[in-house]
Structures are given as C-alpha cells and as structure tokens.
C-alpha positions as CSV (number, residue, x, y, z in Angstrom):
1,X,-41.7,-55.9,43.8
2,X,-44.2,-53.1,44.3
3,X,-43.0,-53.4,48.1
4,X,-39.7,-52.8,47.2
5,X,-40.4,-49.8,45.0
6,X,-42.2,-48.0,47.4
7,X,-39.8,-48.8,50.2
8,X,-37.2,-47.2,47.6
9,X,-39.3,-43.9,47.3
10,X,-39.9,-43.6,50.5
11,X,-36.3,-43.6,51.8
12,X,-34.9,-41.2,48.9
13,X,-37.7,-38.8,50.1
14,X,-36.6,-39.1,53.9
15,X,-33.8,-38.8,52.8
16,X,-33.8,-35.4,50.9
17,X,-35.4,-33.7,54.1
18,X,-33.0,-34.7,56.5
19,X,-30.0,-32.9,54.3
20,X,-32.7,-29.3,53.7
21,X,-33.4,-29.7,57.2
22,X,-29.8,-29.5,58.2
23,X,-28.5,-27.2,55.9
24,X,-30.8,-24.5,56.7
25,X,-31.9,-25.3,60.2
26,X,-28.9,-27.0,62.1
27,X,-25.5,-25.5,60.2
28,X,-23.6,-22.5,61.1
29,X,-23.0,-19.8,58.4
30,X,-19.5,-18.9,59.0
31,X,-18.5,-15.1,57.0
32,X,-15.6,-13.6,56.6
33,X,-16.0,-9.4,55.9
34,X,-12.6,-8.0,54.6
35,X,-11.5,-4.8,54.8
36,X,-8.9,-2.7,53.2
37,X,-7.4,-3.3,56.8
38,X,-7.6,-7.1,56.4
39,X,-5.1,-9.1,57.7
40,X,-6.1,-11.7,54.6
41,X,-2.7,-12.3,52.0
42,X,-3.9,-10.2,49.3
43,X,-2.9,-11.5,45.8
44,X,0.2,-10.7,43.6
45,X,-1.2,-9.8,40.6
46,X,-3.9,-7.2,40.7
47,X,-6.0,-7.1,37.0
48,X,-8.8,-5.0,35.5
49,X,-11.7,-4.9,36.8
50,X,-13.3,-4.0,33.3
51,X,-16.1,-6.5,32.7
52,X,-15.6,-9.3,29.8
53,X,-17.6,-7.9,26.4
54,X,-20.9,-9.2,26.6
55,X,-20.8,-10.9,23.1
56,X,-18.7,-13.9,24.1
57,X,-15.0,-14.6,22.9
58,X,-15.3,-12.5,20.2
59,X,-14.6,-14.8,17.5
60,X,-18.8,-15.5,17.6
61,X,-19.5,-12.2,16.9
62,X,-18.0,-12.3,13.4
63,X,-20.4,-13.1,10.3
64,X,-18.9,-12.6,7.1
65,X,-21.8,-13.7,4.8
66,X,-23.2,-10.6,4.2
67,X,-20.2,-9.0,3.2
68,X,-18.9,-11.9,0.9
69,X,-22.3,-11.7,-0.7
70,X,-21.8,-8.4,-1.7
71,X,-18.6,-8.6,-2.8
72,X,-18.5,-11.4,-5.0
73,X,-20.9,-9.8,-7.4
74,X,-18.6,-6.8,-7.4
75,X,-14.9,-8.4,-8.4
76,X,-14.2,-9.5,-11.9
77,X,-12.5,-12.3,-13.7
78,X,-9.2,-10.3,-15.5
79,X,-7.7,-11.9,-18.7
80,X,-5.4,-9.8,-20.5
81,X,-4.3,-11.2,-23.6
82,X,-0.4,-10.0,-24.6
83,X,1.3,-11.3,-27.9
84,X,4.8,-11.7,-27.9
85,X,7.2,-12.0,-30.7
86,X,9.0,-14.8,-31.4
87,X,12.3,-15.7,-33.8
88,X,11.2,-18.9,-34.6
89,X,13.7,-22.0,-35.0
90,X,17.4,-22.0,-36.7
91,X,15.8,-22.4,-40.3
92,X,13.9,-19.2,-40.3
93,X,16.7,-17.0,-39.0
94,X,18.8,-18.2,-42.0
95,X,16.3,-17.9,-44.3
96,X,14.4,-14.8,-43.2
97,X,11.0,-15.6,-41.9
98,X,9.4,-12.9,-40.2
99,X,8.9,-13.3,-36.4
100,X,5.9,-15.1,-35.0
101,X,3.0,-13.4,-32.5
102,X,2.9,-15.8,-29.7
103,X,0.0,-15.4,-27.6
104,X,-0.4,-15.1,-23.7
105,X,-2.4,-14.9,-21.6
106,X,-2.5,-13.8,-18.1
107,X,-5.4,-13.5,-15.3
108,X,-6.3,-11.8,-12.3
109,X,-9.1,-10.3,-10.8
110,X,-10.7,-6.2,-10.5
111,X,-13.2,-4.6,-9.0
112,X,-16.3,-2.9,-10.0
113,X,-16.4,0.8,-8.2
114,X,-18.9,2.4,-9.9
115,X,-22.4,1.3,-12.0
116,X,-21.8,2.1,-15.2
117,X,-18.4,-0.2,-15.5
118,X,-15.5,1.5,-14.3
119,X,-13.4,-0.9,-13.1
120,X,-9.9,-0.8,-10.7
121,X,-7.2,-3.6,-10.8
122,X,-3.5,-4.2,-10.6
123,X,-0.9,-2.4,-13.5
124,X,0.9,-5.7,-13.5
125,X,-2.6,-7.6,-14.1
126,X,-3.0,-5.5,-17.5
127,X,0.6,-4.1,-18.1
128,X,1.3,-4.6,-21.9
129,X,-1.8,-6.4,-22.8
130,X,-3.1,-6.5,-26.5
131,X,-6.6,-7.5,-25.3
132,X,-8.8,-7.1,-21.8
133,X,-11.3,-9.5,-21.1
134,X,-13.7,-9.1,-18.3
135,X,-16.1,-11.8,-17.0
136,X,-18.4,-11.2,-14.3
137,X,-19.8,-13.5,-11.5
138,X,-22.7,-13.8,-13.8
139,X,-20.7,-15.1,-16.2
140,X,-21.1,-12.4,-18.7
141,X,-18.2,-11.5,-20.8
142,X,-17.2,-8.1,-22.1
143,X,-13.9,-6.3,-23.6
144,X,-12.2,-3.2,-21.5
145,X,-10.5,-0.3,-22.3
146,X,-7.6,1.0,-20.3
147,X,-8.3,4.8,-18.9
148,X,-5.2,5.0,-17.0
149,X,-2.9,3.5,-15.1
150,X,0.0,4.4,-12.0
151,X,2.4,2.0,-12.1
152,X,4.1,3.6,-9.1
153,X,0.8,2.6,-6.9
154,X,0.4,-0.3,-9.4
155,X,-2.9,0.5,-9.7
156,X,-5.1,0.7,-13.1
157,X,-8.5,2.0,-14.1
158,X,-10.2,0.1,-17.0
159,X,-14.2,0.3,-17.9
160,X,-16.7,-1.7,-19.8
161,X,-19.9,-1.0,-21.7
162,X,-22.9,-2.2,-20.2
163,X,-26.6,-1.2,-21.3
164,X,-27.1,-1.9,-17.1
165,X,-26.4,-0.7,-13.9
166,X,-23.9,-3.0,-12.5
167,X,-23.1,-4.0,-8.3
168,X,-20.1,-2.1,-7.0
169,X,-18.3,-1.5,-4.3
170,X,-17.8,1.9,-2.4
171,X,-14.5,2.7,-1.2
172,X,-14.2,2.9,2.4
173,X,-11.4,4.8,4.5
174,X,-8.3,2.2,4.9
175,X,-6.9,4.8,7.5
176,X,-9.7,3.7,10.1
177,X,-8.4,-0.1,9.1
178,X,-7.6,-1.6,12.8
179,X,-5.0,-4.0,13.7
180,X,-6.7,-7.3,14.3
181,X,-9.8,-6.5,12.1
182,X,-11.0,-9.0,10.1
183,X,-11.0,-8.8,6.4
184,X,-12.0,-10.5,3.4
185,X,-10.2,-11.3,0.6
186,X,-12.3,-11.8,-3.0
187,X,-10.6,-12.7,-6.1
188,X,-10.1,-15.3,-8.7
189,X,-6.7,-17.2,-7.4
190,X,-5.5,-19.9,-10.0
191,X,-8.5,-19.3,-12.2
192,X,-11.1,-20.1,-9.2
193,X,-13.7,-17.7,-9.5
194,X,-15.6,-15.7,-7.0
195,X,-12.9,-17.2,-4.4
196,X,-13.3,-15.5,-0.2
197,X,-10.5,-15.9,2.0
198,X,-10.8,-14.3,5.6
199,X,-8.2,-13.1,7.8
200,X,-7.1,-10.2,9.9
201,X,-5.4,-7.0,9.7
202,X,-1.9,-8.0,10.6
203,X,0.1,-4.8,10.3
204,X,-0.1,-1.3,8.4
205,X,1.6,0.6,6.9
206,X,4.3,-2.0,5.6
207,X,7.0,-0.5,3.5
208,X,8.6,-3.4,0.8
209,X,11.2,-1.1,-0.5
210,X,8.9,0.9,-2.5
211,X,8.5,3.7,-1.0
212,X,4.9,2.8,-0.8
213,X,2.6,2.2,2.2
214,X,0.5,-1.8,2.0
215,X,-1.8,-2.6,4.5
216,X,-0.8,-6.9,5.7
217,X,-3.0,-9.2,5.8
218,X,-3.1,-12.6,7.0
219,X,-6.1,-13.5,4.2
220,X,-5.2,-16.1,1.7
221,X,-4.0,-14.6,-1.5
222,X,-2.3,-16.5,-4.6
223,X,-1.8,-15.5,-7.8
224,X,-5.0,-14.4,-9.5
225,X,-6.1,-12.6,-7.0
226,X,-3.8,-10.0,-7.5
227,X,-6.5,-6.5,-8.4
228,X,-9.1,-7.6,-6.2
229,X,-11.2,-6.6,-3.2
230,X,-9.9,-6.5,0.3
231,X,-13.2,-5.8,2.5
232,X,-14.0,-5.4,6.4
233,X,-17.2,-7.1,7.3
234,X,-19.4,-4.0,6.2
235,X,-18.2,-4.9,2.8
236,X,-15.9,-1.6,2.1
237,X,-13.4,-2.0,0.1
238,X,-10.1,-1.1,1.9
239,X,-7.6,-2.0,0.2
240,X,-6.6,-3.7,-3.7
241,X,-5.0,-7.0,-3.3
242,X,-1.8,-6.9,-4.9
243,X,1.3,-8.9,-3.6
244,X,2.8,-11.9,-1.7
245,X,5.9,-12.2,-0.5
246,X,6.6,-15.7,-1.0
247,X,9.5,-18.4,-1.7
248,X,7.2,-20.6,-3.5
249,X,5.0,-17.8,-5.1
250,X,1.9,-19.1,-3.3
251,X,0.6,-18.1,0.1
252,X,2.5,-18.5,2.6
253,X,0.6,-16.4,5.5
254,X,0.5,-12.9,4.9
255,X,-0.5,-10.9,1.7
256,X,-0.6,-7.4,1.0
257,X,-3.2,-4.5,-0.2
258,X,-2.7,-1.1,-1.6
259,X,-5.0,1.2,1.0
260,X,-8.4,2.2,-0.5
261,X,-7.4,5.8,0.1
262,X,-4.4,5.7,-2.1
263,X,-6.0,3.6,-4.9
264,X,-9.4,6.0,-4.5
265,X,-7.0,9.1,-5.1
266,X,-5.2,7.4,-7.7
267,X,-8.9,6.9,-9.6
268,X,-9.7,10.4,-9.3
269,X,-6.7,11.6,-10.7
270,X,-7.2,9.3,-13.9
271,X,-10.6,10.8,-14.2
272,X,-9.9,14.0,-13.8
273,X,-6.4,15.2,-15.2
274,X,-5.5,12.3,-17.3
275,X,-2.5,11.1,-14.7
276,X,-1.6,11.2,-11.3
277,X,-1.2,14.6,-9.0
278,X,2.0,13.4,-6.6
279,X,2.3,16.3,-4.0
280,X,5.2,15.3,-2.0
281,X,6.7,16.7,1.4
282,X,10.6,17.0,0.0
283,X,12.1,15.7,3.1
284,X,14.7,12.2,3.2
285,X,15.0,9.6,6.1
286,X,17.8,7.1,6.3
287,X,17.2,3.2,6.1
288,X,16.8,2.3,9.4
289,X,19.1,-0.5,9.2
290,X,21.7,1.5,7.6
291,X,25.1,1.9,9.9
292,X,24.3,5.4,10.0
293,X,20.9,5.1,11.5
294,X,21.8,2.4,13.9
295,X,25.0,4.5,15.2
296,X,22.9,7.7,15.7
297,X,20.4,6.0,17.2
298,X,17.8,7.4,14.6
299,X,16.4,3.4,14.2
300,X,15.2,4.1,18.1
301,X,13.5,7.1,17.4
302,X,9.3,6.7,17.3
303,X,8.7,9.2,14.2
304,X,10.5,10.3,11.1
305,X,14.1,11.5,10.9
306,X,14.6,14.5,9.0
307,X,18.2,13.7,7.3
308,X,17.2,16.3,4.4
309,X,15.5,18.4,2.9
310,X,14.8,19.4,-0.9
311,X,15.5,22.1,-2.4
312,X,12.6,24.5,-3.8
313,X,9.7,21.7,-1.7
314,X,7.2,22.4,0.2
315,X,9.3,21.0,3.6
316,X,12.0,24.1,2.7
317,X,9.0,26.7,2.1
318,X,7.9,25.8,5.6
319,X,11.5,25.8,7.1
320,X,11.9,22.1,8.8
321,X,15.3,21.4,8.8
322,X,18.0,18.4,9.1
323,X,17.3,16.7,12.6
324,X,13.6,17.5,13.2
325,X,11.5,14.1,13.7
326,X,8.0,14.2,12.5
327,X,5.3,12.8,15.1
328,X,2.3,13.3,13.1
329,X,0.9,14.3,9.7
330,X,-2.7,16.2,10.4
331,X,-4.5,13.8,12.7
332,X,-2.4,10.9,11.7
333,X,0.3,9.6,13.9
334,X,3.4,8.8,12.2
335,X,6.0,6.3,13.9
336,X,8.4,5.0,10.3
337,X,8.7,6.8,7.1
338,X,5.6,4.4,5.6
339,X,3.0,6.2,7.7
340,X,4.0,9.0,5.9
341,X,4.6,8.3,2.5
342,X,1.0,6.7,2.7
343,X,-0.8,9.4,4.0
344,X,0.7,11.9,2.1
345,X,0.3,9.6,-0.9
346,X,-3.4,10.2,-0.8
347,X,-2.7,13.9,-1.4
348,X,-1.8,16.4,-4.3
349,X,0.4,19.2,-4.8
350,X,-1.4,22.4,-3.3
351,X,-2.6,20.7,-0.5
352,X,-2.2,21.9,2.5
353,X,-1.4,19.6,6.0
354,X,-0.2,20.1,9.4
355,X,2.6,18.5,10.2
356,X,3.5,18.2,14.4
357,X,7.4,18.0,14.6
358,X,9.9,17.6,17.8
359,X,12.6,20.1,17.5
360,X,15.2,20.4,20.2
361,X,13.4,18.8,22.7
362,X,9.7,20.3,21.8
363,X,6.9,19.8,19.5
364,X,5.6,22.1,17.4
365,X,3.1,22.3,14.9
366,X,3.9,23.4,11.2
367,X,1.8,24.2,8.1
368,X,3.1,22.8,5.5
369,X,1.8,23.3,1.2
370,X,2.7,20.1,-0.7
371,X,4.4,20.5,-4.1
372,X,4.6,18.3,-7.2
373,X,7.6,16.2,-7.4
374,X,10.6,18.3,-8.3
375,X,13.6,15.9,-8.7
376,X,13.5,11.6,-9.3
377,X,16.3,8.5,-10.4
378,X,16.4,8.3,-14.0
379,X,16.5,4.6,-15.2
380,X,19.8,3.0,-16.5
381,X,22.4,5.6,-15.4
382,X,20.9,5.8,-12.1
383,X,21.5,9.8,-11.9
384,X,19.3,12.1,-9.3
385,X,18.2,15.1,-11.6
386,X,15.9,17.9,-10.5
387,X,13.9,20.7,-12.1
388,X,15.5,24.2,-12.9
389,X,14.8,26.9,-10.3
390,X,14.5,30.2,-11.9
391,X,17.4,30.9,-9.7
392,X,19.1,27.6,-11.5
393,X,17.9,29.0,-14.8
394,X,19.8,32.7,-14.1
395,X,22.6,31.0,-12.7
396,X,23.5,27.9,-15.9
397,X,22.0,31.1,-18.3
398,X,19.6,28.5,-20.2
399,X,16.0,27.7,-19.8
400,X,15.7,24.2,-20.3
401,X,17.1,21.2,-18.7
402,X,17.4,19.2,-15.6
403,X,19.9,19.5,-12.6
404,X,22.3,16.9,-11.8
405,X,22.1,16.1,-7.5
406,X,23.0,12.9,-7.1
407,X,25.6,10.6,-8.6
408,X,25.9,6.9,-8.4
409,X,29.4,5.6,-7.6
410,X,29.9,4.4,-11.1
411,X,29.9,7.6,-12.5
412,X,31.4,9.8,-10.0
413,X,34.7,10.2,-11.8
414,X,33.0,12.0,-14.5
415,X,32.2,15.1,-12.5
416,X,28.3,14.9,-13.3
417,X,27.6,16.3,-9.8
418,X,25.9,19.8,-10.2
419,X,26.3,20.4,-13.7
420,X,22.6,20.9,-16.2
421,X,21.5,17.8,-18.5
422,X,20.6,20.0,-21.8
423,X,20.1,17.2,-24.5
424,X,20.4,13.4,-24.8
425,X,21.1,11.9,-28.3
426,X,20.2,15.1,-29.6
427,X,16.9,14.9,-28.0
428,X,16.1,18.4,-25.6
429,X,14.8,18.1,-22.4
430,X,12.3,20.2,-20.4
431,X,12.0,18.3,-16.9
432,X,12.7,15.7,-14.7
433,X,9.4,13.3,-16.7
434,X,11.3,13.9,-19.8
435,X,14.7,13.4,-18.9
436,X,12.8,9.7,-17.2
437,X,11.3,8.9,-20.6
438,X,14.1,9.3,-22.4
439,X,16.7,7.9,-20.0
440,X,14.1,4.8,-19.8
441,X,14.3,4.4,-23.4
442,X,18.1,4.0,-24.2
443,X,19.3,0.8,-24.7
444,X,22.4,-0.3,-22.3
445,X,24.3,-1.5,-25.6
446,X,24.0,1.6,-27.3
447,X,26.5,4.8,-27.5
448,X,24.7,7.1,-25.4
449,X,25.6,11.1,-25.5
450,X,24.8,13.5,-23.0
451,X,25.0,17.3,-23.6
452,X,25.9,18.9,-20.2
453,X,26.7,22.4,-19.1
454,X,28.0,24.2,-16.2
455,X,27.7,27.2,-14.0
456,X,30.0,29.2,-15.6
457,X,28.0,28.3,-19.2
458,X,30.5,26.1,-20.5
459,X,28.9,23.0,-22.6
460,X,30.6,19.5,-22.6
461,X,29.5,16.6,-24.5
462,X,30.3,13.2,-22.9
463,X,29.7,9.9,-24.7
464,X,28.7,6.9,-22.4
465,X,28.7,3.6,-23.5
C-alpha cells in the first residue's frame, strides 16, 4: 500500500511540471492590440466608464441602529382623553335625564424637540381632547398642556414638566431630503410602543388636495403613529408622520410626513406670536387635470402657471402677471404648485424671496415681499371674501368688513359677487379671520342673515336659510 501511495505522489508531481513547463516554455502568446482604427465589431451599447462605488451594492452601507437608538428615546406615547356627550336610551329622553360624558380615548405618538418638554405631534392626535397623557420610552407618565396648534399644517405643540433634562431630537432641513434616501419611521402604531419601520424617500413634495406640501415615504406607518418622528440615518428629524392613504386604513405602502421645515416654522410661530405667520405669494394655478389645463397645455409645462394674481399681494406689488410660469423659488426649483406652497410655507409675511420666472420666452429673476393672507373660503356658504383695501374702504364709504370675490354656483343668483359683508346675525366683522369664525360657527339649520352693501353705499339685508 505504501508502494502505491508513493507511486501516486510521484505521478501527480510529474504531472504538475509537465503542464508549468508547457505553459510558460512551449506555448505561443497570441495578442491582439486595438486601435481606434480596429477593424474589431465594436459594441452597440457604449456605458460609463465611472467606476462602481467602492462600498458594495449600496444596500450594505446602510446601518440604522444608531439612529433608531436615538430616536426611540425621543418620541412619545400620545393619549388624549375626549368626553363626549351622550342622550342616553328612550327612558331618559322622556323623562329628562341629563346627558351622559362618555369617555374616549384616542392615541398616537410625538416627539420630544427640545429638553425641558416641549413636545410636537399631529392636531388630529390632540384635537378636542379633555386630557393629554404622555408616556415616555422610560415608561414615565406625565400630563401636557396644549401651547398651540395649526390645524392647516396639522401640526401641535404641547409640553410637559419635568425636574430633568429630557433626549430630543433636532430638526434637520427636509429640503435636503433625497429621493431614494432611507428613512426611519418611530412611533407607537396600534398601541406598540417604541415601534421603527425603515423605508425610503419615495417622492416630495406630494400635494393631497390640501394645498400642502408631504414628503412620501415607503416606511410602515398605521394608525398610532400618526405625530411621530420621520428620521434619515443621522437621526434628524425630517419630517412629522401624519397620514396614509389607505382603503383599509392600515399600511398599504406609502405613508406621508409634514417636512421638518414647515413643522419647525410652525413651532416657532407658537412660541413666538401665539399663532402662525402665513406669508403667502398671492398667485393661482389651475388643477392640472382640469379641461382647462389639459387643453392649454399648462399640465405639460415643468413649473408653475400663473392663471392669477391677487389683488393687493406681494405677486401684484412685484408685477408678475397671468401667463408667467415660475421655475424656481430662491435656490429651490419648482416643477408643480406643491414645491411651492411648501417652500413658501416655511416662510412669513415680510419675507423677502427671489422668485426666477419665464416670461415670453425668457427667464427673469424677480424680488418678491411676501404678505399675510388677504382673502380665504369661509366655511358653510363657501364664499371667497377678502380684506378691505383702503382703496375698497373709500370706494363702499365704510371701514369695516370683508369683500365678496368669489361665489359658489349655489349662490350666484343672489348677486353676492363684489358687494362688502358688514354684519352676520348682527355680529360686525373686521376681516377675513373673523368673517371664518363666525361663518364656521353657524349652524346649516339655522336662519342665517347677512348684512351687505355696495359700491354705490346702498345696504341690503338678505336672509339665507
């Protein structure tokens, strides 16, 4: 057997020479050198020649454990506690029991933005709540206060007393946000706290009929988490979960975020005047799926469509007009009216922006002063009213009211159109946040009367049901 082995050996090893010795020694090295003159088929399809990143596919390079550790500490458990009442059964209508206080509670989540308790979340998360409960990751419990809340941005500041500095997050700048980044989402969903769900940026700027800029996200969000944290993986917050759009309610693959940079702005406002400083840019844009837009071609355009612009804003101060299409707002480049309700969302009235239009043909770059919001829809009726000029007030001869600028079909026969709101029920009004209030607090089966009057100073009192 030994024999055998060695024989074995022995032949392997002759074996391996004879194949070096011919390799390097016997064969003939054959080269072919081409040229840009080479008569070689060159190939179809000619791609980069950039080199492949270094770290791999990409997908390795992501580590999300620091920022979810971070986070977590930094978003709360919401419980908002909201009594409702309630007539009771059949017996206590007939015999006049007083209406019961039915308690509900709802939940979602917040975040911690600064040390000593201050707190951001959703509107809807604390909207008409009796009590606040916070609980953090530590499981401590403590009772908020509301400080202010937007529900335009549906965003709310709350804060709790703590004898402690507590872990918070720092806003970061949602307008660097990438397509394709990823992003965490923290929250409480269905009552499961200190919950991360990772995902990418999958769009910007998203407009859901709110006139209102979202940054999508393909993160899993249900309900619960709706007020917390959406982070990139440096743990800045970027955004405020706040919405699905879902059949079900539940996730179904894409979940949206107020930017940071809105809901920062928002914050400072609440701390600083008591509400929110809108500065707007006065200008309107069809629906791009309107017949209009489609038969113009204005759903084709890449930028914004000037179709109007307000009266008295600071787009008529700085003399854009019907047909210009903004490109950019400052450094920010604007392809759907989104982009540019959410940049200039982040702004207030005085603020000054450049805004690069195409007119005729050419770009130009304008100045323009944002103003505070002059004209809005009051609820119920639906009406477009505006503030008084001083021009309006020389013109109707009075000094209070709002201007009537847009009707809704069901009132057109009325002649509303242009004509000065001076009272409802008796009640005066001032401006266009008045006029909302008190519009928003009629009740559709009352008797409704609206003291109007006209340019040539004639009053009218009309009586809607």
């Amino acid at each position: 057997m030994k024999n055998i082995g060695s024989l074995l050996l022995v032949a392997i090893f002759a074996g391996a020479i004879t194949l070096f010795s011919y390799k390097f020694f016997i064969e003939e090295k054959n080269y072919t050198v081409v040229t840009s003159n080479s008569d070689i088929p060159q190939p179809l399809l000619t791609t980069s020649s950039s080199p492949a990143s270094y770290k791999g596919n990409g997908i390795n390079e992501a580590d999300f454990t620091l920022a979810a550790e971070n986070t977590v500490n930094a978003v709360v458990h919401v419980k908002n506690l909201t009594l409702n009442s309630s007539s009771g059964s059949i017996l206590d209508f007939f015999y006049g029991s007083e209406s019961r206080q039915i308690p509900q509670i709802g939940t979602g989540s917040g975040v911690i933005i600064s040390p000593d308790g201050y707190i951001v979340t959703n509107n809807h998360v604390i909207d008409k709540a009796n009590e606040i409960r916070i609980t953090l990751n530590n499981n401590k419990t403590y009772e908020a206060e509301i400080i202010g809340t937007d529900p335009n941005t549906d965003i709310a500041l709350i804060k709790i007393d703590v004898d402690q500095n507590l872990p918070y997050l720092a806003f970061g700048d949602s307008d660097e946000a990438k397509i394709g980044q990823w992003v965490l989402a923290v929250g409480n969903p269905f009552n499961l706290t200190s919950t991360v769900t990772a995902g990418i940026v999958s769009a910007k700027a998203r407009d859901l009929g709110r006139d209102q800029s979202f940054i999508q996200t393909d993160a899993a969000v249900n309900p619960g988490n709706s007020g917390g944290a959406l982070v990139n993986t440096n743990g800045d917050l970027i955004g405020i979960n706040t919405a699905i759009t879902s059949p079900t309610g539940s996730y179904v693959g894409f979940s949206f975020a107020v930017p940071s940079n809105i809901a920062k702005k928002v914050v400072e406002d609440i701390l600083e005047y008591g509400n929110v400083q809108k500065g707007i840019l006065g200008i309107t844009s069809p629906k791009l799926t309107t017949p209009y837009a489609v038969n113009n071609g204005i759903n084709e355009i890449d930028g914004v469509y000037i179709n109007g612009v307000e009266e008295d804003s600071g787009a008529d101060d700085a003399d854009l007009k019907s047909g210009d299409i903004i490109k950019m707002v400052d450094d920010i480049k604007v392809r759907r009216f989104a982009d540019l309700t959410g940049y200039v969302s982040t702004k207030r009235p005085g603020d000054k922006i450049s805004v690069t239009i195409e007119r005729n043909g050419e770009d130009m770059v304008v100045p323009v002063e944002l103003k505070a919001k002059q004209s809005l829809i009051v609820p119920l009726m639906g009406l477009r009213v505006k503030n008084l000029t001083e021009k309006d007030k020389e013109i109707y001869n009075t000094k209070t009211g709002v201007k009537i600028t847009g009707v809704p079909e069901t009132y057109r026969g009325y002649g509303l159109s242009g004509k000065v709101i001076l009272e409802i029920d008796n009640e005066e009004i001032n401006d266009i946040y008045e006029a909302k209030n008190i519009f928003g607090a009629i009740s559709k089966y009352d008797k409704t009367m609206i003291t109007l009057i006209d340019k040539n100073g004639e009053k009218e009192r009309i009586v809607f049901q």
